[in-house]
C-alpha positions in Angstrom: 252.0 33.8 186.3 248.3 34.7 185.1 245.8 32.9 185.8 244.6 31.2 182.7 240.7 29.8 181.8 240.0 26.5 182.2 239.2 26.5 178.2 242.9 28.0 177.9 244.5 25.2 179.9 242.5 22.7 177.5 243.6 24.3 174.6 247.2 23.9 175.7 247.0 20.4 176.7 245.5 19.2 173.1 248.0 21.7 171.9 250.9 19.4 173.7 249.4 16.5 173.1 249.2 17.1 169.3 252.8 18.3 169.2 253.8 15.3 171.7 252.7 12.7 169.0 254.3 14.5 166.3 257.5 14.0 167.7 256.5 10.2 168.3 256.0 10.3 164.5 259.1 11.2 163.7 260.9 9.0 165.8 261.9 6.4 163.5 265.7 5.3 162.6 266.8 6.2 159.7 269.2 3.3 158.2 271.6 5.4 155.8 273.2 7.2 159.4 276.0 5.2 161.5 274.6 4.1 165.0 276.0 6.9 167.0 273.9 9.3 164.5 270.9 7.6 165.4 271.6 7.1 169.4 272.2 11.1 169.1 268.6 11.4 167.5 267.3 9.3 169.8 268.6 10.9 172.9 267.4 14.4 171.3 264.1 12.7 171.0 263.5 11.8 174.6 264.7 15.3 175.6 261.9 16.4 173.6 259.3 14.1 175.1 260.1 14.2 178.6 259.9 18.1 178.2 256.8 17.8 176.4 255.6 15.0 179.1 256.7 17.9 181.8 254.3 20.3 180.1 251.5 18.3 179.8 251.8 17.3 183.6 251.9 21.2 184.5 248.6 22.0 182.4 246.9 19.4 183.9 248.0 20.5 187.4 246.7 23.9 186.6 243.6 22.5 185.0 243.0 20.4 188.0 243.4 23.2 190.5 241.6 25.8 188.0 238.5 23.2 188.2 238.7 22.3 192.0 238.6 26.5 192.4 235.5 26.9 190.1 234.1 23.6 192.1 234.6 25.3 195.3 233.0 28.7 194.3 230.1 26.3 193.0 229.4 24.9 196.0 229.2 28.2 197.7 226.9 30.0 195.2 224.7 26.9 195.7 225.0 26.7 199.9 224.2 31.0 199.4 221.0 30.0 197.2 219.9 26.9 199.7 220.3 29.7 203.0 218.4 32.5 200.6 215.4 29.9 200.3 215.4 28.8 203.5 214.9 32.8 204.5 212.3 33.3 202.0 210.4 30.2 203.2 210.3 30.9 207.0 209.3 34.3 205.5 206.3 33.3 203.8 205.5 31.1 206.6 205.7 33.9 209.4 203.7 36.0 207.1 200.5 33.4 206.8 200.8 32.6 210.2 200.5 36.6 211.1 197.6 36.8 208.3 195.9 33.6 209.5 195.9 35.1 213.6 194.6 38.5 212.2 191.8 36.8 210.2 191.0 34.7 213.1 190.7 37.6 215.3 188.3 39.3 212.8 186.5 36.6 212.8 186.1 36.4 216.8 185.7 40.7 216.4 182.9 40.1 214.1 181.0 37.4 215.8 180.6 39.0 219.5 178.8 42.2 217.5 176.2 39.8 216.5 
């Protein structure tokens, strides 16, 4: 099976949503058929549902798992960013402590040829 967009598994639960309360709508007895007629209809209309019901479960398992997946790769984007700052920062803090020992040695450099 592909792997579908979280905006496609939306899409499909409102889709199955919509079409499972359409079938709710219809739902009513109608009093000019025998029982039988109407237990039939009935019967046809909890097929329906609990097929309906099944899909909707199944989109929201995929939805669930497509948004844990995008969570996860998240999560690592950000822990990549937080490590990338950290780097940079000791960086910049090596690099003034290396400027701030050679301008302290110029310093010392220029006051002994006084």
């Amino acid at each position: 099976m592909a792997v579908k967009t979280i905006g496609e598994l939306k899409r499909k639960i409102i889709q199955t949503k919509n079409e499972l309360s359409a079938l709710s709508n219809d739902q009513n007895p109608i009093p000019e058929l025998i029982n039988s007629t109407n237990l039939l209809r009935a019967n046809d209309f909890l097929i329906k549902t609990g097929e309906k019901k099944s899909e909707l479960l199944t989109a929201y398992d995929q939805y669930a798992k497509q948004l844990e997946n995008t969570l996860t790769k998240i999560i690592k984007i950000q822990d990549q960013l937080k490590k990338s700052v950290k780097k940079r920062s000791s960086r910049k803090t090596a690099r003034k402590k290396t400027k701030r020992k050679k301008s302290t040695k110029r310093r010392k450099s220029a006051k002994r040829k006084h």
